[in-house]
Backbone bond lengths (Angstrom), bond angles and torsions (degrees), N, CA, C in turn:
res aa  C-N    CA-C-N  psi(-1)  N-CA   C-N-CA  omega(-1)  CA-C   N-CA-C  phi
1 X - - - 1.469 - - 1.517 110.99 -
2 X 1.367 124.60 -33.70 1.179 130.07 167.07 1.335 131.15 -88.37
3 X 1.729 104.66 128.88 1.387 111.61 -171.41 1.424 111.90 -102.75
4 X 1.296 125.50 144.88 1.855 136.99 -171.51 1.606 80.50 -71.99
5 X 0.997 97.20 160.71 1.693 118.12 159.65 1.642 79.19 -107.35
6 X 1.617 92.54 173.37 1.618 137.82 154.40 1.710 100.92 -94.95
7 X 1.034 108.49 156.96 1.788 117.32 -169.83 1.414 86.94 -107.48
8 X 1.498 102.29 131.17 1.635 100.54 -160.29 2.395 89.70 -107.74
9 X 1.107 100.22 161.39 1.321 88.24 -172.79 1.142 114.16 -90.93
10 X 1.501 107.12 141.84 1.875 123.92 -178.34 1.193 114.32 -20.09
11 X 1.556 127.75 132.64 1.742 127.22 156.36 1.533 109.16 -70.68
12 X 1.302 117.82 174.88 1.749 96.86 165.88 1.646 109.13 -86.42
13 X 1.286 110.81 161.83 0.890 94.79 172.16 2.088 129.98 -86.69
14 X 1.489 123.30 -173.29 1.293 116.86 151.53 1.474 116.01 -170.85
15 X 1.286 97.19 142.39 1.627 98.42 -171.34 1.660 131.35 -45.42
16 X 2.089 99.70 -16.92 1.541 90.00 166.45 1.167 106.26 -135.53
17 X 1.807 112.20 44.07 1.761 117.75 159.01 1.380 88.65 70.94
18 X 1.324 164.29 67.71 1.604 110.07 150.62 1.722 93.91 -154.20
19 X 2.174 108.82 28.88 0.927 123.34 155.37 1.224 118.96 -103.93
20 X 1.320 133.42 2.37 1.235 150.53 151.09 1.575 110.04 -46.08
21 X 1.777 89.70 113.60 1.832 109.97 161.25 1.559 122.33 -17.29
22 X 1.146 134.37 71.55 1.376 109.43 159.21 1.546 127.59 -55.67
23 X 1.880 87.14 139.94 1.251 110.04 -179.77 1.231 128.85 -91.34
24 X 1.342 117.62 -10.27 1.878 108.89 172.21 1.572 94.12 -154.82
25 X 1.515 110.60 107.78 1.072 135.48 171.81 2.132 112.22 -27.62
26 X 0.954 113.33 -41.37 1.536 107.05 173.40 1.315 128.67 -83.46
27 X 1.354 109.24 7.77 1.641 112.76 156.59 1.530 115.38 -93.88
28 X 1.194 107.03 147.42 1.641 124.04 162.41 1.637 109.07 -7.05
29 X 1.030 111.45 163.45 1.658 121.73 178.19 1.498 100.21 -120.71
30 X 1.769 120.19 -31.24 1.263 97.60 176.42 1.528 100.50 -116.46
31 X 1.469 125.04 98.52 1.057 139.52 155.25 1.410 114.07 -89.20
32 X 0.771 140.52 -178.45 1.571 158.11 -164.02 1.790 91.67 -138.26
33 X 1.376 100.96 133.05 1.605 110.51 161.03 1.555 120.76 -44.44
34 X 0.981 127.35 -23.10 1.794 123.87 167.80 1.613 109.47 -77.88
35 X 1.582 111.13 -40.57 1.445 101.21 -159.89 1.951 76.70 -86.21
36 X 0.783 133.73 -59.75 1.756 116.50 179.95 2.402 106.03 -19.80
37 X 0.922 86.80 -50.92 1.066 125.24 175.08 2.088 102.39 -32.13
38 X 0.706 56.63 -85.84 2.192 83.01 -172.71 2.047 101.70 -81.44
39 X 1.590 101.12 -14.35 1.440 83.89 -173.03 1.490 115.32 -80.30
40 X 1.700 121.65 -9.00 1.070 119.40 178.98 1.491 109.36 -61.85
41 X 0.890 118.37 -58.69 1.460 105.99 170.48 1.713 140.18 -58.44
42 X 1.274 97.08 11.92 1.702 114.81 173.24 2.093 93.16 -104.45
43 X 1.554 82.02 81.39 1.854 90.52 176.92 1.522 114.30 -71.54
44 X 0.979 103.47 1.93 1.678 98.52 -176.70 1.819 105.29 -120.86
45 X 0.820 110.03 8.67 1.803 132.85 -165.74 1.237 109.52 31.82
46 X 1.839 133.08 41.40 1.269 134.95 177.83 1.951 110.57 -76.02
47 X 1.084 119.58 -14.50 1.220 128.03 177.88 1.700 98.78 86.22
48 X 1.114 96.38 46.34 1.932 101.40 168.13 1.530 99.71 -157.47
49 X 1.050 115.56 133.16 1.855 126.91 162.40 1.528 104.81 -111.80
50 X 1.504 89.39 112.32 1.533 99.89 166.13 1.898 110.23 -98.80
51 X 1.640 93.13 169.13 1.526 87.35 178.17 1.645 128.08 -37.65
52 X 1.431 110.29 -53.42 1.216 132.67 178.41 1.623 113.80 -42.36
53 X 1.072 111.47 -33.42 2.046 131.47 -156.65 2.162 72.67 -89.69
54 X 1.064 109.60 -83.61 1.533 127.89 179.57 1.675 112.57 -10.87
55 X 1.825 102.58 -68.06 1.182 105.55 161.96 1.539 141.26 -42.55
56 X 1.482 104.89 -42.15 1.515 124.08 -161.40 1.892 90.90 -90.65
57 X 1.280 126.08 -34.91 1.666 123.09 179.54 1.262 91.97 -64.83
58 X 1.751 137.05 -65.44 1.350 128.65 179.21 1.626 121.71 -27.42
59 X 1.516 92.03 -51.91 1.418 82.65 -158.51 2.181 108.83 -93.77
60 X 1.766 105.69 5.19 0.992 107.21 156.47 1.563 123.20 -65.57
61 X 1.377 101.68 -25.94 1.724 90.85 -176.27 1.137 130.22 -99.46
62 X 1.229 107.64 5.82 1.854 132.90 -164.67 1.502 143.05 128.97
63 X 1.534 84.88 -8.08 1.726 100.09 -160.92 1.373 103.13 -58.84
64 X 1.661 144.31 179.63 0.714 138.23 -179.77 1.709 102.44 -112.32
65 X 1.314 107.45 161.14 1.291 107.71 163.63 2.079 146.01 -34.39
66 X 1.458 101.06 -31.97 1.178 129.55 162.17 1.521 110.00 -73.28
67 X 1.340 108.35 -85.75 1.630 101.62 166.11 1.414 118.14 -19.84
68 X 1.270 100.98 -81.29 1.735 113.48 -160.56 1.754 89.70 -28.96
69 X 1.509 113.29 -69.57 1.747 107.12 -164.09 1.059 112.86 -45.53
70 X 1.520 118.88 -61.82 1.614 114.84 -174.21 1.429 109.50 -55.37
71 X 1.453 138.74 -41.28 0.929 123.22 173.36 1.968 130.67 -70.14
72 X 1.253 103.65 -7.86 1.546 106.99 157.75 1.079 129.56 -68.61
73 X 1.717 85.10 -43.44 2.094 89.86 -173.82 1.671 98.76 -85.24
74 X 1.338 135.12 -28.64 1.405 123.21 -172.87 1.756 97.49 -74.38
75 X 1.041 120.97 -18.47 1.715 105.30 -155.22 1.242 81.55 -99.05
76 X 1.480 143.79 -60.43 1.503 141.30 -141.68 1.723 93.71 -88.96
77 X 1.027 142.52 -42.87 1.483 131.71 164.94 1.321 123.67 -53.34
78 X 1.514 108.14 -41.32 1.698 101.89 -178.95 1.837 118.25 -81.78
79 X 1.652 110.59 -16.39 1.293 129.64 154.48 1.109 119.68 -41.97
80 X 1.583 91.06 -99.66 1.624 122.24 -167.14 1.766 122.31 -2.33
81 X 1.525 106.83 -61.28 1.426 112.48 -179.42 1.392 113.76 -61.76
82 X 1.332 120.12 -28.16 1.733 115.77 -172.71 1.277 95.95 -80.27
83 X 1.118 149.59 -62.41 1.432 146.95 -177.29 1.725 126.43 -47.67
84 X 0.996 102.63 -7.28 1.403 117.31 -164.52 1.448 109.52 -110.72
85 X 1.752 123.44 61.31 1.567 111.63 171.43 1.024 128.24 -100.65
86 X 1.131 141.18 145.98 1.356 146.59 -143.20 1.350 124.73 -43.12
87 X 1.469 121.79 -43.92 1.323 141.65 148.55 1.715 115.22 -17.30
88 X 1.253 97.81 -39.58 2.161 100.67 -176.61 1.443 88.70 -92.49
89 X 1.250 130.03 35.58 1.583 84.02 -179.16 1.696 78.69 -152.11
90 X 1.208 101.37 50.08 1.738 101.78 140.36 1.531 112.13 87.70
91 X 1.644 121.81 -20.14 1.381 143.12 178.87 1.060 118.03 -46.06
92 X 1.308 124.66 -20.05 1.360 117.51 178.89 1.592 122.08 57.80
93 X 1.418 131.59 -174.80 1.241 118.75 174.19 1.081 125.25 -80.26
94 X 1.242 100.21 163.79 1.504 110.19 -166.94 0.970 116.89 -74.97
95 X 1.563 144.48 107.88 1.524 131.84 170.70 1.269 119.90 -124.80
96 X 1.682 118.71 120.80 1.413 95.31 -167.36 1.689 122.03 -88.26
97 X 1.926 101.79 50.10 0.987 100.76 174.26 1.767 98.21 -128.36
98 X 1.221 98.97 0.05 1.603 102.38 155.58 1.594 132.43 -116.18
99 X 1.369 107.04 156.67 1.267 113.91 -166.97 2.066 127.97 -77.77
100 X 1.672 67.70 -42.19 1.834 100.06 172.92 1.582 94.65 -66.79
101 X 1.307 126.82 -64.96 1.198 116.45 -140.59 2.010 103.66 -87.55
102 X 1.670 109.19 -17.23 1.494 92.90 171.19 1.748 109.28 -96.94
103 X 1.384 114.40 -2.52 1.480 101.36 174.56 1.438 110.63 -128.72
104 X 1.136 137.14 53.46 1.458 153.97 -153.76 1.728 115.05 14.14
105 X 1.210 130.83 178.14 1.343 144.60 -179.11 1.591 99.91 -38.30
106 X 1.359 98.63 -89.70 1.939 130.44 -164.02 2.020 88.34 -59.25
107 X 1.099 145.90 -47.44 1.079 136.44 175.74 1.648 123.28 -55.57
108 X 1.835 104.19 -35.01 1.453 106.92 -172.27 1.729 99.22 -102.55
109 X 1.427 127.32 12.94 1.358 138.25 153.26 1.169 95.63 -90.23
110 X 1.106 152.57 -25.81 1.573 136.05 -168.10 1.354 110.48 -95.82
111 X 1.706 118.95 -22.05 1.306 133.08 -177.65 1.471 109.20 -65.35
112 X 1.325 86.30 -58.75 1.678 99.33 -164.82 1.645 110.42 -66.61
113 X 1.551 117.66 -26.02 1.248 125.40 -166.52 2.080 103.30 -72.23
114 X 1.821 83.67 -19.20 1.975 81.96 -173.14 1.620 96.74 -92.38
115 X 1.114 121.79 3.29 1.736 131.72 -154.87 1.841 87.80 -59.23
116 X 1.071 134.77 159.47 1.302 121.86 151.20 1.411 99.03 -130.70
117 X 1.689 116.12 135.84 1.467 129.63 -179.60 1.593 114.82 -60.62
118 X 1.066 112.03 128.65 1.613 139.51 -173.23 1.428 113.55 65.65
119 X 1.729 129.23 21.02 1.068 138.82 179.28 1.748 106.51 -92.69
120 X 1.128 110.43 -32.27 1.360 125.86 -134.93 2.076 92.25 -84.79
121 X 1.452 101.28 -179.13 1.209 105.94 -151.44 2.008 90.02 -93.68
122 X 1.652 110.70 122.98 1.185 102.01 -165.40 1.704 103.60 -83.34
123 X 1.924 104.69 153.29 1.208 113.63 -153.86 1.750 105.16 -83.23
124 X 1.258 137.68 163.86 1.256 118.36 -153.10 1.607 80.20 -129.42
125 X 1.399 133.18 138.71 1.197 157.72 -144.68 1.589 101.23 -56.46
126 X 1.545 110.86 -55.75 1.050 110.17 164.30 1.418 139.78 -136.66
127 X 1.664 111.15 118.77 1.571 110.85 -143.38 1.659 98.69 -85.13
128 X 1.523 101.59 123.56 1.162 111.15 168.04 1.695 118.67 -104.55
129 X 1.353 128.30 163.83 1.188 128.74 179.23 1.423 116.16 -27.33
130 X 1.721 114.65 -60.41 1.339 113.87 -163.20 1.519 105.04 -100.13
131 X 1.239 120.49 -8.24 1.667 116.72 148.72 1.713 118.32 -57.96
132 X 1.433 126.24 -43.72 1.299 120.99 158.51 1.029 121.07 -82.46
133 X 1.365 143.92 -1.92 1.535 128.87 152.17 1.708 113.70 -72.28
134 X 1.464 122.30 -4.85 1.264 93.49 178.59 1.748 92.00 -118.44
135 X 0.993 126.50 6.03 1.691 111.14 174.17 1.550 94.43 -96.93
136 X 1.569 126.97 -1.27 1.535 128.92 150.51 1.312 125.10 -66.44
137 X 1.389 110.73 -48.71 1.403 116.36 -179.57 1.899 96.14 -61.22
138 X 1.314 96.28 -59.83 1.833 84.80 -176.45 1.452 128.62 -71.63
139 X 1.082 116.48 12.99 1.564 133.78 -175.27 1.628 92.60 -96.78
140 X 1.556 111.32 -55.41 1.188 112.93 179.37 1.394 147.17 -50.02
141 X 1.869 87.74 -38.71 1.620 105.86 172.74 1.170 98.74 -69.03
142 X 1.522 141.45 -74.18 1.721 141.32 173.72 1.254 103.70 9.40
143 X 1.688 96.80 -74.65 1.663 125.62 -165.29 1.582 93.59 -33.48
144 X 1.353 93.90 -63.41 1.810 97.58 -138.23 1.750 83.13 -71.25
145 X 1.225 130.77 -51.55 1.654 119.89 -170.33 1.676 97.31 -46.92
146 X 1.325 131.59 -97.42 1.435 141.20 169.78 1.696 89.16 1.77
147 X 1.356 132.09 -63.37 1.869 108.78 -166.39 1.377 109.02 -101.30
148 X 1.317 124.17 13.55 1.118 129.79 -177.04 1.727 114.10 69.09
149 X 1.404 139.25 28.71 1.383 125.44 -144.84 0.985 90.08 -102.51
150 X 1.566 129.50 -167.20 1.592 137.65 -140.92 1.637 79.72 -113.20
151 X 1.185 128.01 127.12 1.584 142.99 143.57 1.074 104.07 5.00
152 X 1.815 131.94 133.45 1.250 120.92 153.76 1.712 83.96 93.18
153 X 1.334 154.56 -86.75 1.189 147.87 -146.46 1.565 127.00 -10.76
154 X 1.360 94.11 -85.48 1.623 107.04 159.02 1.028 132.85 -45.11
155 X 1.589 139.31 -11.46 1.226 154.48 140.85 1.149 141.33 -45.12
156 X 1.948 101.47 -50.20 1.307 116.49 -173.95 1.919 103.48 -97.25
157 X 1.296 118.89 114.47 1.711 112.75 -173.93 1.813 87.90 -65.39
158 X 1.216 138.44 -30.17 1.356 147.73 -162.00 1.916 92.71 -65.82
159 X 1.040 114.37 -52.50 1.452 126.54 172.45 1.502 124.56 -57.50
160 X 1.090 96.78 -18.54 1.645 98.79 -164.69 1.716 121.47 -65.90
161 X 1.819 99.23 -17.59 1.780 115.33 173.05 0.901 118.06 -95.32
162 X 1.777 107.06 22.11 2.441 123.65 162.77 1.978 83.98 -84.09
163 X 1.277 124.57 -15.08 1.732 98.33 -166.32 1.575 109.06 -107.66
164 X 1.187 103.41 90.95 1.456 127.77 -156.85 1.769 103.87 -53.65
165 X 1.566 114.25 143.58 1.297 128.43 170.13 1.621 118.69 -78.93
166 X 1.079 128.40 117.75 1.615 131.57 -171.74 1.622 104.95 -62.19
167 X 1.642 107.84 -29.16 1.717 106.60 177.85 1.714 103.60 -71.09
168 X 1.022 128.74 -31.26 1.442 139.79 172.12 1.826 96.45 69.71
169 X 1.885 97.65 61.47 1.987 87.75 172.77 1.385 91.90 -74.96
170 X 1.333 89.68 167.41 1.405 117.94 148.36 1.601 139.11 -129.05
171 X 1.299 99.85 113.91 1.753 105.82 -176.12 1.101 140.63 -36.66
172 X 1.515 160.07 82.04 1.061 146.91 -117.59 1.544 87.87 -101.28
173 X 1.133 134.54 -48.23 1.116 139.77 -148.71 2.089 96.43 -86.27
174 X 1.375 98.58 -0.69 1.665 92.79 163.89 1.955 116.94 -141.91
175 X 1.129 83.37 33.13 1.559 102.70 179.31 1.212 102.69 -35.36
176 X 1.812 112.95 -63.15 1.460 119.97 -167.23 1.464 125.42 -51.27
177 X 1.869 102.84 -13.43 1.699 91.62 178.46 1.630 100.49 -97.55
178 X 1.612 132.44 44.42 0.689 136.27 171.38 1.831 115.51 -115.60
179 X 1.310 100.92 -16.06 1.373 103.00 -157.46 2.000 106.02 -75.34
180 X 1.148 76.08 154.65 2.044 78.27 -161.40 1.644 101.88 -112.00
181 X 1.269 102.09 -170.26 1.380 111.30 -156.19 1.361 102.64 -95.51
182 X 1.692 127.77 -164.65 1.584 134.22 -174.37 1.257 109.70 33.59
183 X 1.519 113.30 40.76 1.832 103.00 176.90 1.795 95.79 -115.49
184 X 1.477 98.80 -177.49 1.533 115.35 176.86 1.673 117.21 -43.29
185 X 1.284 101.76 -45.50 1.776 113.40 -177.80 1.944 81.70 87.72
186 X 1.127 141.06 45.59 1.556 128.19 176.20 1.437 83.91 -107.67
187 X 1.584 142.54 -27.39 1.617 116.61 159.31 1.824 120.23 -95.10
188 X 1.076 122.92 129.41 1.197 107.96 -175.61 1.512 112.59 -67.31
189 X 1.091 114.91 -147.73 1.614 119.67 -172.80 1.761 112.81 -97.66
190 X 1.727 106.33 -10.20 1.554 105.84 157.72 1.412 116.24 -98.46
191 X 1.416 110.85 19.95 1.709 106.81 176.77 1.621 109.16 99.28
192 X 1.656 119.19 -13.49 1.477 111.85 -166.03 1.081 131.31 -85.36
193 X 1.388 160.31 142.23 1.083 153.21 -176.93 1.305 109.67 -51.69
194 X 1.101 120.78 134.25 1.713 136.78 151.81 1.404 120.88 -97.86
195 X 1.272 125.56 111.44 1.590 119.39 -157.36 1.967 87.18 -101.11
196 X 1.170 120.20 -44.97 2.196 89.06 167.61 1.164 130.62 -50.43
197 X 1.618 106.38 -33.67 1.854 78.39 174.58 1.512 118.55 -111.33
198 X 1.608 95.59 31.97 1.422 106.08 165.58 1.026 96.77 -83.18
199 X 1.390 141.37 -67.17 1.211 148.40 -173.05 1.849 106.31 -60.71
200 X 1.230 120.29 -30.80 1.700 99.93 160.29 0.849 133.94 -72.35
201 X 1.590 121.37 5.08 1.812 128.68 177.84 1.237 101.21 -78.46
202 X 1.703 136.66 -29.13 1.103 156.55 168.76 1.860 133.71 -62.92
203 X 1.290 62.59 -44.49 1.825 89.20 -171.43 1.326 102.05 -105.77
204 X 1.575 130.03 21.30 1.861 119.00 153.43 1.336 95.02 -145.30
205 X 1.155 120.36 1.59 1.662 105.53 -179.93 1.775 104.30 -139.89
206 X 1.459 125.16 11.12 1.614 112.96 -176.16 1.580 83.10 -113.50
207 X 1.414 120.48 104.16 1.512 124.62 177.22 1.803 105.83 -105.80
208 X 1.095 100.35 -41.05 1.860 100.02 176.04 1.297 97.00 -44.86
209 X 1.494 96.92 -91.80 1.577 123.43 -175.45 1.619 116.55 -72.28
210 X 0.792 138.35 151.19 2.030 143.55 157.16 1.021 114.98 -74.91
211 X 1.452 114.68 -16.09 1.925 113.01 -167.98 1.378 113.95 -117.68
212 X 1.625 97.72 -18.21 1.920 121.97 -175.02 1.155 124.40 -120.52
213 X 1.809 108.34 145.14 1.508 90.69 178.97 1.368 100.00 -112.91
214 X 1.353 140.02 146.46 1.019 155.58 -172.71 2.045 103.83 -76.09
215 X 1.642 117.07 179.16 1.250 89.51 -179.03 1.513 110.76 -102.81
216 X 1.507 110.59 -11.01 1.215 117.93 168.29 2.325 127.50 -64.80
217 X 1.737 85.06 -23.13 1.451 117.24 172.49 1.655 115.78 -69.79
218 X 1.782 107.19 -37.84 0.993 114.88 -167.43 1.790 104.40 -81.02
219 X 1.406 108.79 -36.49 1.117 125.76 -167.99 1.598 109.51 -59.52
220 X 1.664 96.38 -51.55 1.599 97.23 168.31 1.860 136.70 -56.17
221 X 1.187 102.89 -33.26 1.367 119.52 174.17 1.132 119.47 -76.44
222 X 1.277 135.24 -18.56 1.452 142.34 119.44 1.727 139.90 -26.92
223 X 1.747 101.50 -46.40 1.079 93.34 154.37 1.901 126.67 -85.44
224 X 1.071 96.35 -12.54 1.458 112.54 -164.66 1.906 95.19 -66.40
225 X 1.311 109.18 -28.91 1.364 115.99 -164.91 1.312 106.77 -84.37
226 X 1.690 133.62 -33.62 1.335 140.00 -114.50 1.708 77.25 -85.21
227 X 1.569 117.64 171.97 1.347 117.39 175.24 1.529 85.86 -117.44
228 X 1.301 119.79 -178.03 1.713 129.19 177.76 1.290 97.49 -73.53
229 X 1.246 130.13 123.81 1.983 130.48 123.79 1.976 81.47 96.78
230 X 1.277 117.68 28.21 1.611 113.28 171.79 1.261 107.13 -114.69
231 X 1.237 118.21 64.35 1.588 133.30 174.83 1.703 117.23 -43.48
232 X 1.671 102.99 -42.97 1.314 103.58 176.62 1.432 106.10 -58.61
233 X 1.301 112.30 -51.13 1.727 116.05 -165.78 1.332 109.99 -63.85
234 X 1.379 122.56 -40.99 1.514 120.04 155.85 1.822 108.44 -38.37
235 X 0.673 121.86 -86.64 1.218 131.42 -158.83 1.728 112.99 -48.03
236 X 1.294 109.34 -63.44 1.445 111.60 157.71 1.545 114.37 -47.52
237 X 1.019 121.08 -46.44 1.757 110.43 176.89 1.699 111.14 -53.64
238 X 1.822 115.83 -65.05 1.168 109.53 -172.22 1.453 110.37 -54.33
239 X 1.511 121.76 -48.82 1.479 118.08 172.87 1.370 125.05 -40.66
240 X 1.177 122.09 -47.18 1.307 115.58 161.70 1.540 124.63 -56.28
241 X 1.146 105.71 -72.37 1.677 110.20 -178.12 1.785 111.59 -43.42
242 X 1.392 110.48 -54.29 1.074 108.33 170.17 1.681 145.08 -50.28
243 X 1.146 100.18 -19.58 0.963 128.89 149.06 1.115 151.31 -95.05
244 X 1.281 111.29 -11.23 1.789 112.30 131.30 0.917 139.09 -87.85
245 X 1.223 112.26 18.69 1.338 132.59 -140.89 2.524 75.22 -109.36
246 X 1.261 80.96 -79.85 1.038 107.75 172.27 1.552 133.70 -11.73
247 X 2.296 95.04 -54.31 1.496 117.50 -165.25 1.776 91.70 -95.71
248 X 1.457 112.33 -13.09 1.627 99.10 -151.19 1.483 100.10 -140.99
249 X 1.299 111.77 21.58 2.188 116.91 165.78 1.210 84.42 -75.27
250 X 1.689 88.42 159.55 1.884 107.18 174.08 1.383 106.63 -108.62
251 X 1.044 127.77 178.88 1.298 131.24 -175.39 1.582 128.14 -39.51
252 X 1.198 114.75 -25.53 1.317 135.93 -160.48 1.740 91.79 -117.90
253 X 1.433 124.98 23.01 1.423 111.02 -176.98 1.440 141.85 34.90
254 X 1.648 116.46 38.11 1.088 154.34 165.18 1.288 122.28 -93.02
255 X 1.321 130.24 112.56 1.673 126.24 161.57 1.189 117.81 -97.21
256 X 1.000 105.16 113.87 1.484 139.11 178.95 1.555 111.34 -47.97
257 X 1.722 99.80 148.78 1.613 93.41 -171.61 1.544 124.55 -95.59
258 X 1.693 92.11 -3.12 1.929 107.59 167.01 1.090 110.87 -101.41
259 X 2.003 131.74 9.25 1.137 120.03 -157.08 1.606 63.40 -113.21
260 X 1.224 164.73 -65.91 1.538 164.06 136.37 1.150 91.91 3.10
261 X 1.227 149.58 -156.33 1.361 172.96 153.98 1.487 84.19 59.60
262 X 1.442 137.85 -55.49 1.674 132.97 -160.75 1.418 84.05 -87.78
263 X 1.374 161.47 -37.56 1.631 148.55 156.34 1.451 108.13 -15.86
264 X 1.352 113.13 -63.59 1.189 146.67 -154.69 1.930 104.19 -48.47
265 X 1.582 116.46 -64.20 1.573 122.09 161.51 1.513 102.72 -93.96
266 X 1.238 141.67 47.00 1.668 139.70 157.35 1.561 92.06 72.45
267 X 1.655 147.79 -50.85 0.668 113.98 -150.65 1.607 145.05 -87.26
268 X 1.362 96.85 43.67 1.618 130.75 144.87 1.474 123.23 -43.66
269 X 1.480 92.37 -72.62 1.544 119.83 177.06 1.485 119.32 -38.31
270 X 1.661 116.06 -63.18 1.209 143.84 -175.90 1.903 90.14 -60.88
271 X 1.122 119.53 -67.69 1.691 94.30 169.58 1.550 136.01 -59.76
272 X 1.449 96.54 -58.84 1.667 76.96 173.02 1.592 126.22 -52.01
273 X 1.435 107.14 -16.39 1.577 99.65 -177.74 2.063 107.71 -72.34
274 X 1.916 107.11 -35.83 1.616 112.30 174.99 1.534 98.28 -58.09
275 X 1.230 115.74 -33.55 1.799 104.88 -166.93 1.847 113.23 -56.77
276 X 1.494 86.41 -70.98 1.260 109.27 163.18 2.140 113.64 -26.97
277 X 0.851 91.72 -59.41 1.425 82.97 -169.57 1.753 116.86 -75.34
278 X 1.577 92.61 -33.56 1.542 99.82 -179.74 2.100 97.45 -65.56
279 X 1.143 129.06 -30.34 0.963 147.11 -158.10 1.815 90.61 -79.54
280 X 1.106 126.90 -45.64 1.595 134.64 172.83 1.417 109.67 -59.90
281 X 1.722 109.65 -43.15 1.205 85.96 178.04 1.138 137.63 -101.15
282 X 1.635 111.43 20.17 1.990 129.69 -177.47 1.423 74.50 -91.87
283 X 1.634 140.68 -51.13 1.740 121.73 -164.20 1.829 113.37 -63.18
């Protein structure tokens, strides 16, 4: 089920990613090395990856049928909600003399739809700021009793990306408030490349090889990373690694330290997917 990559050759590097080679001319120019990263799988380049987009990048590069699913539904569910703050989703500004703009679109359609006629909180001649912050606060509590939501919800516009999307996109352009713990630290916390401790994944754990990590090598640097009692970050770390581990050893079961480093801005992906196909059409 698993296909070797070819070790595609080094980008240069830079301390905030965003001198890195682009790989497919119809994305952004100022991406950040993570959203380069995650954008291969936004097949339609709308700046959202849904499950479906997720699936079809998997199974462009080799993945197998099994994989590809579990890896749609594990990656786009455990995503989706961090990427999604209120701001993308159409809300407009904030005014706390509007409804749309302090509790987004689909929230102030859901309000009004529970509204019941001549129940409702009557409007006072002339609405000032702190006259609509408190027929908000009590609009809100309603809200949240009527859907049952966690206290505080409907209140906070900051809150409003806890009420999860059933398509489960994911934002490319906010990947970074997704990124989790027990990992390399090779993206910082705005998504950018860090080229030292790219090069320390190498330089404390590739002891066979200097350029490779072995799988027993890989295994260690995993634990070496884990933080205390961060189970998620465990888990998301080995899932990842392991799985490239998997799509992109070379013959000799070695991962390579340019076949890593090209992971790093997607443009890995974008080749093994030309290989692959040029490879369909010599069969």
């Amino acid at each position: 089920m698993a296909a070797s990559a070819s070790s595609p050759s080094s980008s240069s590097d830079s301390d905030d990613g965003r001198n890195v080679e682009k790989y497919d001319p119809a994305m952004p120019h100022d991406q950040s090395v993570l959203q380069k990263h995650v954008a291969f799988f936004d097949r339609n380049h709308d700046g959202l990856v849904y499950p479906w987009e997720t699936f079809r990048g998997f199974r462009s590069i080799g993945a197998g049928l099994p994989l590809s699913t579990v890896a749609a539904a594990f990656i786009n569910m455990a995503l989706s909600q961090k990427t999604r703050p209120l701001a993308s989703h159409g809300g407009g500004t904030r005014s706390p003399t509007s409804d749309a703009g302090r509790f987004g679109l689909n929230t102030y359609i859901l309000r009004s739809a529970l509204k019941t006629p001549g129940r409702g909180i009557r409007p006072a001649p002339v609405r000032s700021p702190q006259f609509m912050r408190r027929v908000e606060e009590e609009e809100g509590r309603k809200f949240e009793t009527t859907l049952n939501l966690p206290r505080g919800l409907a209140r906070d516009p900051n809150r409003l990306g806890e009420i999860p999307s059933l398509l489960f996109p994911i934002e490319v352009k906010n990947i970074h408030k997704a990124k989790h713990g027990s990992d390399s630290g090779v993206y910082d916390s705005e998504g950018r490349f860090v080229p030292s401790k790219f090069e320390e994944i190498f330089g404390k754990h590739a002891r066979t090889h200097e350029d490779a990590l072995t799988s027993d090598e890989l295994q260690e640097m995993l634990k070496s990373n884990r933080q205390p009692k961060d189970y998620r970050g465990w888990l998301a770390s080995y899932t990842e690694w392991k799985v490239l581990y998997m799509l992109c050893k070379d013959k000799d079961g070695l991962l390579r330290k340019d076949t890593v480093r090209a992971v790093y801005d997607g443009s890995l992906f974008e080749r093994m997917e030309k290989d692959r196909a040029s490879n369909k059409l010599k069969d």
